[in-house]
C-alpha positions as CSV (number, residue, x, y, z in Angstrom):
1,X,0.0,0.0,0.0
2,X,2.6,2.5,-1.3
3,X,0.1,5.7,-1.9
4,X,1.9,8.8,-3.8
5,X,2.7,12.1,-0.9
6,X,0.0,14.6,-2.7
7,X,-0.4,18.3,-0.9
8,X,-3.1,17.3,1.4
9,X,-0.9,14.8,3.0
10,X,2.2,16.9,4.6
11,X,2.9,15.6,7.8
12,X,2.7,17.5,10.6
13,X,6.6,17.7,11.1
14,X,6.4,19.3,7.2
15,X,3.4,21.9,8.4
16,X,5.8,23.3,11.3
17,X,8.3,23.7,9.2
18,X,6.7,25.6,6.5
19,X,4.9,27.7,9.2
20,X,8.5,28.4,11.1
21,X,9.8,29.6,7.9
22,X,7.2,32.0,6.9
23,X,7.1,33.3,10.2
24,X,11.0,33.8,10.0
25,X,10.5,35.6,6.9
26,X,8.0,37.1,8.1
27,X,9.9,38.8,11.0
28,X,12.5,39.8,9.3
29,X,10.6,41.4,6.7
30,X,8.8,43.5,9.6
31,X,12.4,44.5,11.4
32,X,13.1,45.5,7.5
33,X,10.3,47.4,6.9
34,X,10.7,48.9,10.4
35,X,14.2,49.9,9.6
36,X,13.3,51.7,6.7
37,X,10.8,54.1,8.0
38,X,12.6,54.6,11.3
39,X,15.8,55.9,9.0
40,X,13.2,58.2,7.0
41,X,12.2,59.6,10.9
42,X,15.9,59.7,11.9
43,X,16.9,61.8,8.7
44,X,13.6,64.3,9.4
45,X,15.1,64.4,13.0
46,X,18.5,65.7,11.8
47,X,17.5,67.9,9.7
48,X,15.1,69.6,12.5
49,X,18.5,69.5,14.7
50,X,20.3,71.5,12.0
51,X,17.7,74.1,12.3
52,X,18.2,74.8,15.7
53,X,21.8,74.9,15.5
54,X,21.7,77.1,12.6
55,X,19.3,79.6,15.3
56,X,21.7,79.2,17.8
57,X,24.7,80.4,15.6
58,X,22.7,82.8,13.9
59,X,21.5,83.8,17.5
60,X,24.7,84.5,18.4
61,X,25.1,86.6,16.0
62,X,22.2,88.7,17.0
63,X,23.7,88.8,20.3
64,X,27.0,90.2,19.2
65,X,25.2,92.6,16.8
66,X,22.6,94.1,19.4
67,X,25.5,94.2,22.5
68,X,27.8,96.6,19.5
69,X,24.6,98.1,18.9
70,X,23.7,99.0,22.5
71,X,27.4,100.0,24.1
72,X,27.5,102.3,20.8
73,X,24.4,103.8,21.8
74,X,25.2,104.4,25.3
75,X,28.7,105.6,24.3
76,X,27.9,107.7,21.5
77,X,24.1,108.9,22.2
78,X,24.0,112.1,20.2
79,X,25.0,110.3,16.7
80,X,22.2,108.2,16.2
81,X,22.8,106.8,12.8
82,X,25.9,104.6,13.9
83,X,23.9,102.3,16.7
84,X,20.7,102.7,14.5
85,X,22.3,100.7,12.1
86,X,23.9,98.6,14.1
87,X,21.0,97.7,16.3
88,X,18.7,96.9,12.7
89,X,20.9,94.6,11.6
90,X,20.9,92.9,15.1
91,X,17.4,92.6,14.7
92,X,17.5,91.3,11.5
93,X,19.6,88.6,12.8
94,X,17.8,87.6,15.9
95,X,14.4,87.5,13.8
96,X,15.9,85.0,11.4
97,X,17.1,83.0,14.3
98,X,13.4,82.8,15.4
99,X,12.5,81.6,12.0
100,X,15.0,79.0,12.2
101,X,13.5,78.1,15.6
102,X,10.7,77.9,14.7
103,X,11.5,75.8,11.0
104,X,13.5,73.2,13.4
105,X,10.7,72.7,15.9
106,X,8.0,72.5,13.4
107,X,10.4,69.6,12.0
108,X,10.7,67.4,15.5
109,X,7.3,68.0,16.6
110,X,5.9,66.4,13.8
111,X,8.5,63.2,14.1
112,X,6.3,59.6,14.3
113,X,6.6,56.4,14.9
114,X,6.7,54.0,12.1
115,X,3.3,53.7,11.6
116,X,3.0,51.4,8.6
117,X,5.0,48.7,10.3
118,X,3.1,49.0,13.2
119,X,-0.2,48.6,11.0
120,X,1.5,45.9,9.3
121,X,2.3,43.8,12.7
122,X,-1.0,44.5,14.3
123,X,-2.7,42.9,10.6
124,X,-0.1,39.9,11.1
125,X,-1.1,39.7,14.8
126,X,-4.5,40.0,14.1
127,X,-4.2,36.8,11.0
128,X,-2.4,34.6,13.8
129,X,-5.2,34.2,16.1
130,X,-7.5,33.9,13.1
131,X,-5.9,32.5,10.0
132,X,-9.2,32.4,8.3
133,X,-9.3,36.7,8.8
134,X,-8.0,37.6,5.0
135,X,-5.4,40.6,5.5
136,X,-6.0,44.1,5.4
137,X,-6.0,44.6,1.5
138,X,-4.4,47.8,1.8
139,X,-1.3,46.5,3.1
140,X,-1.0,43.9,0.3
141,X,1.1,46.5,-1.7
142,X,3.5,47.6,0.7
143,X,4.2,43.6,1.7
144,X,4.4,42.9,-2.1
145,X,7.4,46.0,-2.0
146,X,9.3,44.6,0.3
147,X,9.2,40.5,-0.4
148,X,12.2,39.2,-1.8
C-alpha cells in the first residue's frame, strides 16, 4: 500500500516547518520594513536638529550685533545713525534665528513612529489568532514591495 505524498498529506513535522519559515521571513521582513521608516524619521530628526543649531549660531550673531549696537548707543548717544544701524541689523539677525527656531521645531514635533509597520504587525497579529481573517488589503502593496 505504497500511496503517492500529494499536498493534502504533509505531515505534521512538514506543516511546522513551512509555518516556522514564513514566520522567520515574516519577521525579518517586519524589522526590515521597520528599519526603513525609522531611517526616513531619523533623517527628518536631523534635519530639524540642523535648524536649531543654525538659530543658535545665527542667535549669536544677534547677540553680538545688538551688544555693539547698544554700548555704541550708550557711548555715543547724540550720533544716532551709527547704533541705529547697528542695532537693525541685530534685529535682522535675531528674527531670522526665530524663524530658524521655529523651522527646526516644526520639523521634531511632527517626528512619528513607524506607523506602517506598526499597521503591518498588528494585521499579522490580528491573522495569527485567526488565519481564516483575509489581510487588510491595503497592506498587500506595501508587503508585495518589500518581499524578496
Amino acid at each position: 500500500m505504497a500511496a503517492a505524498k500529494n499536498s493534502s498529506d504533509e505531515s505534521l513535522g512538514d506543516l511546522v516547518a513551512v509555518a516556522t519559515r514564513d514566520l522567520s521571513l515574516l519577521i525579518h521582513k517586519e524589522i526590515e520594513l521597520a528599519k526603513t521608516e525609522i531611517a526616513a524619521e531619523v533623517k527628518r530628526a536631523g534635519i530639524g536638529a540642523g535648524f536649531l543649531g543654525g538659530a543658535g549660531f545665527v542667535g549669536l550673531f544677534a547677540f553680538v550685533f545688538l551688544s555693539v549696537a547698544a554700548a555704541l548707543g550708550i557711548a555715543a548717544a547724540a550720533d544716532l545713525p551709527l547704533w541705529a544701524g547697528f542695532l537693525i541689523v541685530g534685529g535682522a539677525f535675531g528674527g531670522l534665528a526665530g524663524l530658524l527656531a521655529v523651522a527646526g521645531l516644526g520639523k521634531v514635533v511632527k517626528l512619528k513612529g513607524p506607523q506602517r509597520t506598526i499597521r503591518t504587525v498588528r494585521d499579522d497579529i490580528t491573522w495569527a489568532k485567526h488565519p481564516t481573517v483575509a489581510p487588510d488589503p491595503d497592506l498587500e502593496d506595501l508587503r508585495a514591495s518589500h518581499s524578496s
